[in-house]
N, C-alpha and C positions, 0 to 999 in steps of 0.2 A: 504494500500500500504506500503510494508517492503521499509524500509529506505539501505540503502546499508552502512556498514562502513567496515575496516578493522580493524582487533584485531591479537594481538598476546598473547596469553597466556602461562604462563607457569606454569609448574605442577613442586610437588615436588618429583617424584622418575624416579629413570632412565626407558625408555621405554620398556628395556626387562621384567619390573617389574608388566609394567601396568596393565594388566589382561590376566586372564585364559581364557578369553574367547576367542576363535580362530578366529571368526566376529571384535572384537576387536584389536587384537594385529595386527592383517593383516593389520586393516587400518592405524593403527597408523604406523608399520614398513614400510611403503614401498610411504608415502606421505611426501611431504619437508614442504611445505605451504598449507592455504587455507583462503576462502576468507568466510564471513559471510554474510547472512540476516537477520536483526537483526530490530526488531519492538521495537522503544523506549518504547511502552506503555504497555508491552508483558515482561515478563522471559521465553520466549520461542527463541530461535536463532535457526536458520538451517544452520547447518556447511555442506558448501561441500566440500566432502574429497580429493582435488584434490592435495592439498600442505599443510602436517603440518610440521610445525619447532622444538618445541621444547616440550619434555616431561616431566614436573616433577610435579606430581599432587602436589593439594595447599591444604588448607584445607577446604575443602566443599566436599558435598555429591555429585555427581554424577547418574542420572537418566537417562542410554544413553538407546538408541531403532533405532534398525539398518536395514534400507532399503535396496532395490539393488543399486542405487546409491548416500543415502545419510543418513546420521547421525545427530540424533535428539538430544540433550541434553535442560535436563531446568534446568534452573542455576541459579546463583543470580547472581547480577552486579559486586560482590566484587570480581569474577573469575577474572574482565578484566583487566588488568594492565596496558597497554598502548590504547588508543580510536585514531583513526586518521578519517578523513573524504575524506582525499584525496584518491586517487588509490592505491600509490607506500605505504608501512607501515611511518609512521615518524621517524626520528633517535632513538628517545627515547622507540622504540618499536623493535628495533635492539634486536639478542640474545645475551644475557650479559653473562661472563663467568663466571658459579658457581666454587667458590672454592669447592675444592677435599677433603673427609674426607677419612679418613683410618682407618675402628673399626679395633682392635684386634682380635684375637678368644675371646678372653674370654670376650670381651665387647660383640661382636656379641650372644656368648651362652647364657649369661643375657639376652641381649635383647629379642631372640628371645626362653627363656624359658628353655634354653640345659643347664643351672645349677642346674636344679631340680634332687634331689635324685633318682638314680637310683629303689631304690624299689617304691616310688612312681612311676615314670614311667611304672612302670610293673604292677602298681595297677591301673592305668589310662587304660594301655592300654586292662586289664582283665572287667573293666569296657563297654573300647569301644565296644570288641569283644561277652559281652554279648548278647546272646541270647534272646531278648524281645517281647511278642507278648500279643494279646487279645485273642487266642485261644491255649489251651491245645495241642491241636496235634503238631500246631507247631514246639514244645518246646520239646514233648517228643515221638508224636508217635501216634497214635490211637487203639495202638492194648491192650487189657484188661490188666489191670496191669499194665501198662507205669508209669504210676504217680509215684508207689510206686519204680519201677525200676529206675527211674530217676525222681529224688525229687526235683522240683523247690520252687520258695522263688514266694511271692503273697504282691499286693497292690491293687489299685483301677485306675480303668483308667481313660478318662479324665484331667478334670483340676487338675495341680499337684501344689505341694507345696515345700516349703523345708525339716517340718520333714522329711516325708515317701521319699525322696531321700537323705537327708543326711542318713537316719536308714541303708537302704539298702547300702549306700555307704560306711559304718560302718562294715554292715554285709562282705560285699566283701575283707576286709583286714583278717576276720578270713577264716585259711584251710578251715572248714565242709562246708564255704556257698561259696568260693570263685569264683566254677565252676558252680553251681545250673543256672539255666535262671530264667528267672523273667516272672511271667502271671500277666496283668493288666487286672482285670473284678473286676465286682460288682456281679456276676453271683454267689451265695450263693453253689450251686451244684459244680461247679469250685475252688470254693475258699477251701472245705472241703477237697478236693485231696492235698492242698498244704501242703511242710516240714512244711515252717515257713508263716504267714501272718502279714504283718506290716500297720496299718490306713484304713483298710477294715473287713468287716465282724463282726462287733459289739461285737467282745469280745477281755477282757483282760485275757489271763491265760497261766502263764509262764512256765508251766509243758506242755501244746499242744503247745507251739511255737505261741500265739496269743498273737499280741500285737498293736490293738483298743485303742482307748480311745474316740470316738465321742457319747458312749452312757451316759444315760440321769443320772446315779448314779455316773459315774465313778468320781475318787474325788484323785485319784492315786498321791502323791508327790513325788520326790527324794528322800526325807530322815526326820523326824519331825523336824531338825534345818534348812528345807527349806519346809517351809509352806504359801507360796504364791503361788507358780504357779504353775499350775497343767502339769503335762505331757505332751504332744506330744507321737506321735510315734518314735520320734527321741528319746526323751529323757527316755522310757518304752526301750527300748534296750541297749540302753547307760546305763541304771540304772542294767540289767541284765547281761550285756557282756561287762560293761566299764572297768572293770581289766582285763579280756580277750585281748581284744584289745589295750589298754597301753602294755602288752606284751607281744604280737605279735609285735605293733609295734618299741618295744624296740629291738627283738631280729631280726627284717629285716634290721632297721638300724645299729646292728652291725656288722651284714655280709657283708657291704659292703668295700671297700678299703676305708684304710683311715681313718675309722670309731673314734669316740674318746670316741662314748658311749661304754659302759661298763655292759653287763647285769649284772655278778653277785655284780655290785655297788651297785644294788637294791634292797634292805631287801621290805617285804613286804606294812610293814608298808611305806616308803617311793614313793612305788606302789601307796597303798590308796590318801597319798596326792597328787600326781599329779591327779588322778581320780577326787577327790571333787575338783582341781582347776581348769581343763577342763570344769568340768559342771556347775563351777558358771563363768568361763569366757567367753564360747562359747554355750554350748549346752541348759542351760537356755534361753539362750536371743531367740534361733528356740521354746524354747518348749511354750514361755510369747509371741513372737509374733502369733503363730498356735491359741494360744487359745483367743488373743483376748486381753491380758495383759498388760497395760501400766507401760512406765518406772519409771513416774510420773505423777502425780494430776492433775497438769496444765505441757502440754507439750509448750514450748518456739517457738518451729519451728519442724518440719518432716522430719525423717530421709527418704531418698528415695534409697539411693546407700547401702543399706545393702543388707546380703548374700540372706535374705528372699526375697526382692525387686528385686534381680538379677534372682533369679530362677524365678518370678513370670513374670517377662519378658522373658521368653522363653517359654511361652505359646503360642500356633497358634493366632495369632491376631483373633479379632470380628470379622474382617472384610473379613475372610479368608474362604471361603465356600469350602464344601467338603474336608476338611482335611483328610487323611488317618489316620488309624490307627499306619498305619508303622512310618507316617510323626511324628506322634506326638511322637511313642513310644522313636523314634531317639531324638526329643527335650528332653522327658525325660531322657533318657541314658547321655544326656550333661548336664541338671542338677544336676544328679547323678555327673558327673566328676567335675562339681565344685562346690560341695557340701563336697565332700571326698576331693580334693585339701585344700579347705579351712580348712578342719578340720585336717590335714595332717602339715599344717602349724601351728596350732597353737598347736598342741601336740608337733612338732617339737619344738617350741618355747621354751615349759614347760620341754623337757627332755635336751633339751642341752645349754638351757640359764636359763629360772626360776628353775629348781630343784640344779643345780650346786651350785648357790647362797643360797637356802633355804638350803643346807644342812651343809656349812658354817655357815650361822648365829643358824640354830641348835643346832649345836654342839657349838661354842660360850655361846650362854643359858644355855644347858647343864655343860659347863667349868666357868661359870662366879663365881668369890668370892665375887662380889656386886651386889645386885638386881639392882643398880642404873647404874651402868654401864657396857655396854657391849666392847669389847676390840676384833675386827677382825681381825684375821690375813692377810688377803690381802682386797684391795678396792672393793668392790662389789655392788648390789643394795641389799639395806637394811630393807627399810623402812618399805615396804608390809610385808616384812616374820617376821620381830619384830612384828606390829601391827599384823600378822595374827598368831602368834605362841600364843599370848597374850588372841586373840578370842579365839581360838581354847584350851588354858585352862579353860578358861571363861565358854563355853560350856559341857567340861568332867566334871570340878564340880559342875556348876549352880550356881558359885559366881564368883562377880567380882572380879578383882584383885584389891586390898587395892590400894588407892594412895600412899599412901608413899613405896610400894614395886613395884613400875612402873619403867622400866628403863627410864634414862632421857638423858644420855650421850652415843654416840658409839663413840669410836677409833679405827681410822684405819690407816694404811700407805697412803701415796701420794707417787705414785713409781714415780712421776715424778722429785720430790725433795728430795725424802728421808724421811722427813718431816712426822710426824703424826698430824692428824688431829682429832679434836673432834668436832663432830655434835650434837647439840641439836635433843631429839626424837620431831617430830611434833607430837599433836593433833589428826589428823589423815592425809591418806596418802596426801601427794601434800600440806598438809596448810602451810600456812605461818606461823603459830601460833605455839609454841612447848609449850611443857609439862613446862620444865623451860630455857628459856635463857639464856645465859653465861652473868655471871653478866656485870650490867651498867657501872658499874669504868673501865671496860675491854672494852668495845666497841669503836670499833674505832682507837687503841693503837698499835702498832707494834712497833717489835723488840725488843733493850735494853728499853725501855720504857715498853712494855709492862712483860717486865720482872720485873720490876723497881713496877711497882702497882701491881702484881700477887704476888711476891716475890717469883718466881720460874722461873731459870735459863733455856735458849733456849726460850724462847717464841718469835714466829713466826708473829702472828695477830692474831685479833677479828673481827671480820665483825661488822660493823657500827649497825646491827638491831640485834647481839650477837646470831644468830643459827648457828652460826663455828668458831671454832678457829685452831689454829695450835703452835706446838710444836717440837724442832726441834731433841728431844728423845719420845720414848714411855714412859718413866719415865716422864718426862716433862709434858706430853701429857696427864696421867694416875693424875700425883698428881694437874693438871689445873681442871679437872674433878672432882676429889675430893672436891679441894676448891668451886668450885661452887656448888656441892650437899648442903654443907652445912651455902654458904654464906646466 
């Protein structure tokens, strides 16, 4: 026997927002109140929809199921906000007035994603519009010669991954593949028709457009200064078409308005390094999770919310019988889109924040008159591109770099003060730990004082644990640096 109480609930968005579904919106638009039956011992309540008051959904999941005269939700308790047992609601269950928020446009466009790059957008939406099926005709036709007339791109159908939809999500920013449709089969006769084949069909071979890697020899790496992880299908394309694709992507985003990149800024060479920083920052971590790779020995805890783990959740549930092909091919198509999104971002990332910086501190190296210290012309992030300019010689000759020829000092302005600063080089990136400290006698000491123990006029401060100081010339700044090389 259901207990009788009254509730009033409130949701957190306005009612015209509530749902698309047309069963839905009706009842909610056009009822003031209503009343519940409501089993304490039960997450089941039946609302009849005779009077609702107020809409602004909260935060919990929603599982509604709609009769001719009444509407089922199963809910948790944390829905109810006010519990009354009498008739009439209790005062405390009265509709309270939400304060009024006002987004912007431009807070609104964040929110709801209308910041994004206009060439993205067109690459998303060439994406949605693709053409995907598990049969050839489909796609191109059935009549003799179709294939060759109209060349589509090939994977495997079924359960999907991240490579083989980032790969193709890869493929789709270059012109040749942009239009092609995609055929999902394991069907060996089907697959030989294809332009290009990505994680299907057991072979690697870059002259037919084939690029496997699940067979039993395959041993394929990005390059011999990366001899750990073996390929994906993502990263067998990236390794064939990753300069392609850097510019292409280079040369979309500077047609757009506005734009600040700069194709011809980009000598080849400076190409290549955004390419090996893409694949050891992003396209590695798809090709070491595909194959099985751990990050470390002993891992600490499990990462769950990565790109790998997002796409893997948009597989048809187990529980899901008869799935279509269409149904699935459409999940795939979305993990294609955020697979390229993701990858979209972080080349963004690399051509208009990490390369600007890496090409400063390059040319800095290149201009420097002491190995010991480097001297920047404007504030930047440093750290990585010193440490990795340092690998990266390390590797062209297969010697390390001598300690005593390591830089130990960078100078840079403080545009906030005027003021230049000098940093201890860390260890490596992020430690606390550096190469050499700004001497002890100095830590701690500011101002005419620490002018006073330096004996070098402007001095600013030393940080108490000596990896910064500051000087209130670059002169100042440059002969602080000095004395410490050789304290």
């Amino acid at each position: 026997m259901y207990e009788c109480f009254k509730i009033n609930l409130l949701f957190l968005c306005k009612k015209d927002h509530i749902a698309e579904d047309p069963s839905m919106k009706s009842i909610f638009s056009t009822t003031r109140t209503f009343s519940v039956d409501f089993a304490p011992t039960s997450t089941r309540a039946m609302y009849n929809c005779a009077d609702l008051t107020s809409f602004r959904f909260s935060f919990f999941q929603i599982f509604l199921r709609t009769t001719r005269r009444r509407t089922v939700f199963l809910f948790s308790p944390i829905w109810i906000e006010t519990l009354a047992m009498s008739s009439p609601l209790s005062p405390a269950s009265k509709k309270r007035k939400m304060p009024s928020t006002t987004l912007t446009k431009a807070e609104i466009d964040i929110l709801d994603g209308n910041d994004r790059h206009p060439a993205l957008l067109r690459l998303l939406d060439t994406i949605k519009t693709t053409k995907t099926s598990s049969a050839v005709a489909d796609l191109v036709g059935s009549t003799e010669g179709a294939a060759k007339e109209h060349p589509f791109l090939c994977t495997h159908h079924g359960g999907f991954h991240c490579d083989e939809a980032l790969a193709l999500g890869m493929l789709k920013l270059l012109p040749q593949f942009a239009d092609m449709p995609i055929l999902r089969t394991r069907d060996p006769s089907l697959i030989q028709d294809a332009k290009l084949v990505v994680d299907v069909g057991g072979i690697y071979d870059h002259e037919k457009l084939r690029y496997d890697h699940h067979m039993g020899d395959f041993t394929t790496m990005y390059s011999e200064n990366h001899n750990v992880t073996k390929l994906s299908s993502a990263g067998l394309v990236f390794k064939h078409y990753g300069t392609a694709i850097v510019k292409e992507f280079i040369k979309q985003t500077s047609e757009s308005a506005g734009s600040e990149v700069d194709p011809s800024a980009f000598q080849d060479s400076d190409i290549a390094k955004i390419v090996l920083k893409l694949y050891r920052n992003f396209i590695e971590e798809v090709d070491a999770i595909d194959n099985g790779v751990e990050p470390a020995e002993t891992l600490k805890y499990r990462i769950s919310t990565g790109l790998g783990s997002r796409v893997k959740r948009l597989n048809p549930s187990w529980r899901e019988e008869n799935v279509s092909s269409a149904t699935e091919n459409t999940h795939f198509k979305k993990a294609m889109m955020i697979c390229t999104e993701e990858f979209w971002n972080q080349l963004s990332g690399l051509v208009e924040e990490w390369y600007p910086a890496r090409k400063i501190v390059d040319d800095a190296v290149v201009a420097a008159k002491d190995t010991r210290i480097l001297v920047l012309p404007r504030c930047c992030p440093w750290q990585e591109h010193l440490l990795d300019i340092e690998r990266e010689q390390e590797e062209r000759t297969g010697e390390p770099i001598p300690e005593d020829q390591k830089m130990l000092y960078v100078i840079f302005p403080d545009s906030r003060s005027g003021s230049f600063r000098i940093q201890a080089v860390p260890k490596v990136k992020g430690s606390f730990e550096n190469r050499k400290p700004l001497p002890k006698p100095w830590r701690g000491v500011r101002d005419s004082d620490l002018s006073s123990v330096t004996g070098i006029p402007g001095g600013v401060f030393v940080h108490a644990s000596g990896f910064i100081g500051g000087n209130q010339t670059l002169e100042g700044a440059t002969a602080m640096a000095k004395a410490a090389v050789n304290f």
